[in-house]
PyMOL Python script that loads the backbone (N, CA, C, O; Angstrom):
from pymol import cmd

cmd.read_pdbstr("""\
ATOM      1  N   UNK A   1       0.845  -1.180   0.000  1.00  0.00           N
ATOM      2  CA  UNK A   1       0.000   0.000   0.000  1.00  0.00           C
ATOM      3  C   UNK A   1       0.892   1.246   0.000  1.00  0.00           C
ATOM      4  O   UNK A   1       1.776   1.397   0.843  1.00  0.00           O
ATOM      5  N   UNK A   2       0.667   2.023  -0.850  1.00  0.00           N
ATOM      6  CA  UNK A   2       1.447   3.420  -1.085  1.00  0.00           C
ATOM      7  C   UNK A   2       0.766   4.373  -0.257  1.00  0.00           C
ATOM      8  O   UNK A   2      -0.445   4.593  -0.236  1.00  0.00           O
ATOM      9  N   UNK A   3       2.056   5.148   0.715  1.00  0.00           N
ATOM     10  CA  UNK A   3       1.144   6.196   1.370  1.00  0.00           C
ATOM     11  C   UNK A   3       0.628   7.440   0.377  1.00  0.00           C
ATOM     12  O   UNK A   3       1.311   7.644  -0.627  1.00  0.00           O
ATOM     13  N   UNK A   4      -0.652   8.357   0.631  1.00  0.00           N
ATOM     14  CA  UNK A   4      -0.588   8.998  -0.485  1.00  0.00           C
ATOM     15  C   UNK A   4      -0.790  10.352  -0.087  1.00  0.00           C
ATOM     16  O   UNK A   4      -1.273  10.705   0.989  1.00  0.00           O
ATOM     17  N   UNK A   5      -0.325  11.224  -1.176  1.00  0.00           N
ATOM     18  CA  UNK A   5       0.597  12.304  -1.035  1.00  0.00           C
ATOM     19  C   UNK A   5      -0.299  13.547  -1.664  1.00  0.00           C
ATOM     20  O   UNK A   5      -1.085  13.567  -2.611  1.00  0.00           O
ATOM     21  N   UNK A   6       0.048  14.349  -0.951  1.00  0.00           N
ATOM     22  CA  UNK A   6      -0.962  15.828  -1.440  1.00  0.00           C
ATOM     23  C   UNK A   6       0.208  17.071  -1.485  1.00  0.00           C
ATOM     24  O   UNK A   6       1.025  17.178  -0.571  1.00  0.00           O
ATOM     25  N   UNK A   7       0.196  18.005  -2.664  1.00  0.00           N
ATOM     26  CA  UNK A   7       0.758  18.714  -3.020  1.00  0.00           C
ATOM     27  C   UNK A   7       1.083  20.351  -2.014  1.00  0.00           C
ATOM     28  O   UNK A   7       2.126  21.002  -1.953  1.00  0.00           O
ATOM     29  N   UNK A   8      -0.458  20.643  -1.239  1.00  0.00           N
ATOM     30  CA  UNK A   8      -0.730  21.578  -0.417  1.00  0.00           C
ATOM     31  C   UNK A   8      -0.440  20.590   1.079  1.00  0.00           C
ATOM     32  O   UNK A   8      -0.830  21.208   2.071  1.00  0.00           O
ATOM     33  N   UNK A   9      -0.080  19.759   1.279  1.00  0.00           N
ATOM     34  CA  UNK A   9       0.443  19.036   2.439  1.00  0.00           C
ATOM     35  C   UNK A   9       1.784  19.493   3.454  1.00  0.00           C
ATOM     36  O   UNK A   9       2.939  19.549   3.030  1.00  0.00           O
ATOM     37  N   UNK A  10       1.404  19.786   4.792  1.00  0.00           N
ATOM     38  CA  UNK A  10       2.031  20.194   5.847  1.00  0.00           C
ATOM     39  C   UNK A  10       2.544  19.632   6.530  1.00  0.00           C
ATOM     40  O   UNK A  10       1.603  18.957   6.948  1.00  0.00           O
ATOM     41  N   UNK A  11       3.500  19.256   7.146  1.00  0.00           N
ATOM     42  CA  UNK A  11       4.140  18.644   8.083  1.00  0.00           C
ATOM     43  C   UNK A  11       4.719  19.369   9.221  1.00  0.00           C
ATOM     44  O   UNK A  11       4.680  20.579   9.443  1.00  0.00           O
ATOM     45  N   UNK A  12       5.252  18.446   9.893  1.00  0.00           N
ATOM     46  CA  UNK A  12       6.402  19.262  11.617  1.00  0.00           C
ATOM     47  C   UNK A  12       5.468  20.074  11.986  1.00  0.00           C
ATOM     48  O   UNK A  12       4.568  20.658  11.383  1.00  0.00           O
ATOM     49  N   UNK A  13       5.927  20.010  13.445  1.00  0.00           N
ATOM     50  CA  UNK A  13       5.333  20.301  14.512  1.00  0.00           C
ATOM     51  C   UNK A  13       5.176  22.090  14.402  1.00  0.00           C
ATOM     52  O   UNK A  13       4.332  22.832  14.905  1.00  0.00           O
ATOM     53  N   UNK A  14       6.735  22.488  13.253  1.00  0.00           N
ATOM     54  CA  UNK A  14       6.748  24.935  13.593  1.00  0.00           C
ATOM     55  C   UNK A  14       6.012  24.569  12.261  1.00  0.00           C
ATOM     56  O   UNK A  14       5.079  25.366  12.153  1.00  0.00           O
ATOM     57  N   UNK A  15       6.029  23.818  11.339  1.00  0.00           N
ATOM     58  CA  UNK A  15       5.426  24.095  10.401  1.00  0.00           C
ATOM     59  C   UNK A  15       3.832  24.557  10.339  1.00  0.00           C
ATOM     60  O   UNK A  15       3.301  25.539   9.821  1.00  0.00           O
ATOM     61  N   UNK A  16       3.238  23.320  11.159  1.00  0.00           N
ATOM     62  CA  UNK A  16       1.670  23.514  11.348  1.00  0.00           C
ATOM     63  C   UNK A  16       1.419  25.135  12.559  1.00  0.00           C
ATOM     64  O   UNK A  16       0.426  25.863  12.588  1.00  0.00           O
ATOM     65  N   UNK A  17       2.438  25.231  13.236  1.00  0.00           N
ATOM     66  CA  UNK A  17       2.101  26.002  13.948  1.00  0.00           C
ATOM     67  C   UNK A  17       2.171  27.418  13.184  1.00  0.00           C
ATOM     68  O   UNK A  17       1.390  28.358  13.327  1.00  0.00           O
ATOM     69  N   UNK A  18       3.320  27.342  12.317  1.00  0.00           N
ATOM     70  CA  UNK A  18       2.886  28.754  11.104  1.00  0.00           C
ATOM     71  C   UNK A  18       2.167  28.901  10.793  1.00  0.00           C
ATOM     72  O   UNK A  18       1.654  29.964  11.145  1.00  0.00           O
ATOM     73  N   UNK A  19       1.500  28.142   9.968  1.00  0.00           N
ATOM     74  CA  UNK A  19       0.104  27.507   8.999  1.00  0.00           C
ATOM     75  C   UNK A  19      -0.768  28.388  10.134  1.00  0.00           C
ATOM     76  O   UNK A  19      -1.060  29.576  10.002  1.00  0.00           O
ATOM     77  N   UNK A  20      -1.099  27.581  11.223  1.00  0.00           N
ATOM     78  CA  UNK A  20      -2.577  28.085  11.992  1.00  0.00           C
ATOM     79  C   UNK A  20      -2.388  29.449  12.425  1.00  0.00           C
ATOM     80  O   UNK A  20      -3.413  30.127  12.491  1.00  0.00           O
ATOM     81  N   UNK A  21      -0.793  30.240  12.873  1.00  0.00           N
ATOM     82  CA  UNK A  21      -1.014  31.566  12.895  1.00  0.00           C
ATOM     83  C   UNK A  21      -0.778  32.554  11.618  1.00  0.00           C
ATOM     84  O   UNK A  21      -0.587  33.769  11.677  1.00  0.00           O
ATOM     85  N   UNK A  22      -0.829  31.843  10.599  1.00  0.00           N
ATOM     86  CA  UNK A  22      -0.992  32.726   9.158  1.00  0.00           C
ATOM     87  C   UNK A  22      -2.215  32.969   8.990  1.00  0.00           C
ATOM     88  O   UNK A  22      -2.393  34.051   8.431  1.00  0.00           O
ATOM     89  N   UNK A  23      -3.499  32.195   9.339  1.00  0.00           N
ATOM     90  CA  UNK A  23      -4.898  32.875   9.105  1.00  0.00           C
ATOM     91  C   UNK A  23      -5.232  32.390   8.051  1.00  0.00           C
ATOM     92  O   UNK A  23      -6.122  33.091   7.570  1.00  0.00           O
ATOM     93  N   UNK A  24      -4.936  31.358   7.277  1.00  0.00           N
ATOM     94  CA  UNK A  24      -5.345  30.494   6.018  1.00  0.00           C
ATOM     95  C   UNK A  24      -6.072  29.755   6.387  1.00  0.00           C
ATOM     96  O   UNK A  24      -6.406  29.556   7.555  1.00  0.00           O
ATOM     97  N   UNK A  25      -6.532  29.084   5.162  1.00  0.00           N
ATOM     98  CA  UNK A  25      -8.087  27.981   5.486  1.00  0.00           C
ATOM     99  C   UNK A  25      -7.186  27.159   5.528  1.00  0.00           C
ATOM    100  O   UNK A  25      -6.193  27.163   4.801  1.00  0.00           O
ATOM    101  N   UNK A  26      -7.498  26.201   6.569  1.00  0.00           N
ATOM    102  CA  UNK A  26      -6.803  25.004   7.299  1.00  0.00           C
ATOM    103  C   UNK A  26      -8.309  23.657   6.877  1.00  0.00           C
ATOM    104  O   UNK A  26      -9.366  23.608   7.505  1.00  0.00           O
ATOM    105  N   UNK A  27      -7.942  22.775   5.732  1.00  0.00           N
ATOM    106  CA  UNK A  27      -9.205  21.248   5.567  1.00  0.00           C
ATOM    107  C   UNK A  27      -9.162  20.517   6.778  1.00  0.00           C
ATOM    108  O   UNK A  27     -10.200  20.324   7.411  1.00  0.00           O
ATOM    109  N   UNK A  28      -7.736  19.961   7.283  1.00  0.00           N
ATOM    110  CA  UNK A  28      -7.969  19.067   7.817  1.00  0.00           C
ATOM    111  C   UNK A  28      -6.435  18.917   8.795  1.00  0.00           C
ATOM    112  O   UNK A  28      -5.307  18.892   8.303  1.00  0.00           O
ATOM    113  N   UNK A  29      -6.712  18.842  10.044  1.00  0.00           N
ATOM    114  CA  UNK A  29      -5.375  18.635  10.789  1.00  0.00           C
ATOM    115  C   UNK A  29      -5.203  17.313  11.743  1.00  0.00           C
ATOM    116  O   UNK A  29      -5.874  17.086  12.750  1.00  0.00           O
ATOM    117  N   UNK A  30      -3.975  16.344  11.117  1.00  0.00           N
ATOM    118  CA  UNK A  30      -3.553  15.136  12.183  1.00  0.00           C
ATOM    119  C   UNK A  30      -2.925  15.230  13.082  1.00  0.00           C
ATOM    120  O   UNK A  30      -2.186  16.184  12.842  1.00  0.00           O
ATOM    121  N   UNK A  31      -2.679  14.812  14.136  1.00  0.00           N
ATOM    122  CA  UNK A  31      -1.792  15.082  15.415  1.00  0.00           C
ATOM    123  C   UNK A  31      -1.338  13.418  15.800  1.00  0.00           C
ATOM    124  O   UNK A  31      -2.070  12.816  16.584  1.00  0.00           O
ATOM    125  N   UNK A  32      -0.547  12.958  15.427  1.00  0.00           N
ATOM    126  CA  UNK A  32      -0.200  11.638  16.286  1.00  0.00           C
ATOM    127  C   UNK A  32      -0.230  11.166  17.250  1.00  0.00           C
ATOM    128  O   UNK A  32       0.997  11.158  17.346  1.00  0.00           O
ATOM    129  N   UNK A  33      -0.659  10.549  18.483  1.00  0.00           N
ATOM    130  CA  UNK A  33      -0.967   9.782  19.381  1.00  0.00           C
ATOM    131  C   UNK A  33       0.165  10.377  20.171  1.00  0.00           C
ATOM    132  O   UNK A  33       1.204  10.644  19.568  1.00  0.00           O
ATOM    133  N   UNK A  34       0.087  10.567  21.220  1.00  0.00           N
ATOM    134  CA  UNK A  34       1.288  10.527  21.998  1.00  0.00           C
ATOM    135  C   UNK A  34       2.155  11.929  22.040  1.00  0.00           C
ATOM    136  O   UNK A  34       3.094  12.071  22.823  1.00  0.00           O
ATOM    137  N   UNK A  35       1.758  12.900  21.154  1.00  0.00           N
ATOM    138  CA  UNK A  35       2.653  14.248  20.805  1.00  0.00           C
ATOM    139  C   UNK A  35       2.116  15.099  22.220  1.00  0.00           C
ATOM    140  O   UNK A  35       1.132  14.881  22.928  1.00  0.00           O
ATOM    141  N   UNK A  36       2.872  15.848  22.292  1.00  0.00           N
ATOM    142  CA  UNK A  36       2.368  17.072  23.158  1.00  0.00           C
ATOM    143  C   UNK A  36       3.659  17.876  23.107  1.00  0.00           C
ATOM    144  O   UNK A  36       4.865  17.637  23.175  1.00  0.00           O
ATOM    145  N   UNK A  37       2.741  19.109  22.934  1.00  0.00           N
ATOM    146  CA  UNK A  37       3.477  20.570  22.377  1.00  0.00           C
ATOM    147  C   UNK A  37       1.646  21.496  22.994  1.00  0.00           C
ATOM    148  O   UNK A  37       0.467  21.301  22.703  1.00  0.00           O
ATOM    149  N   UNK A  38       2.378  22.478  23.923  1.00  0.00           N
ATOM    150  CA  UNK A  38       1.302  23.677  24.711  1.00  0.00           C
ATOM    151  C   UNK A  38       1.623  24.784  23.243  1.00  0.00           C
ATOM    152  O   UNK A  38       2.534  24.907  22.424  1.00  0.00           O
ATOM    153  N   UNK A  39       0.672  25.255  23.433  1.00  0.00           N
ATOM    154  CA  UNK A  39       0.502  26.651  22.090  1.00  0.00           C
ATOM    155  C   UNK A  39      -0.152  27.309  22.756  1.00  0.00           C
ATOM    156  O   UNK A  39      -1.266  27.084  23.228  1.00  0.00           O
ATOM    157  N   UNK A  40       0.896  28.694  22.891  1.00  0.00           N
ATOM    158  CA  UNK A  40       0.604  29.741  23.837  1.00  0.00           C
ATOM    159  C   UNK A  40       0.397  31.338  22.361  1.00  0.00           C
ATOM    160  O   UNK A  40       1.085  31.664  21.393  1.00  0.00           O
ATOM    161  N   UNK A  41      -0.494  31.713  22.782  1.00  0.00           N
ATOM    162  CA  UNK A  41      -0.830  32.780  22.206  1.00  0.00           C
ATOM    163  C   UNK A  41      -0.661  33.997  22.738  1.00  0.00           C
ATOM    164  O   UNK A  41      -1.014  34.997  22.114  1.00  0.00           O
TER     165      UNK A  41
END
""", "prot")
cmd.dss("prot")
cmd.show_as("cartoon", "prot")
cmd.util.cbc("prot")
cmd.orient("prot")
């Protein structure tokens, strides 16, 4: 099974956190089991 791949696709942990304070439309966000990172505003 091939994992499958999207062109507008985000990764890492500063990456997503740019993404959500840039103010762009965000479809859909994964978080892996077990992560923890506090996001202070």
């Amino acid at each position: 099974m091939e994992k499958e791949e999207y062109l507008d696709q985000v990764e890492g942990r500063n990456a997503v956190l740019e993404l959500l304070e840039s103010n762009r439309d965000i479809n859909k966000i994964l978080v892996a089991k077990g992560e923890k990172h506090r996001f202070n505003s």
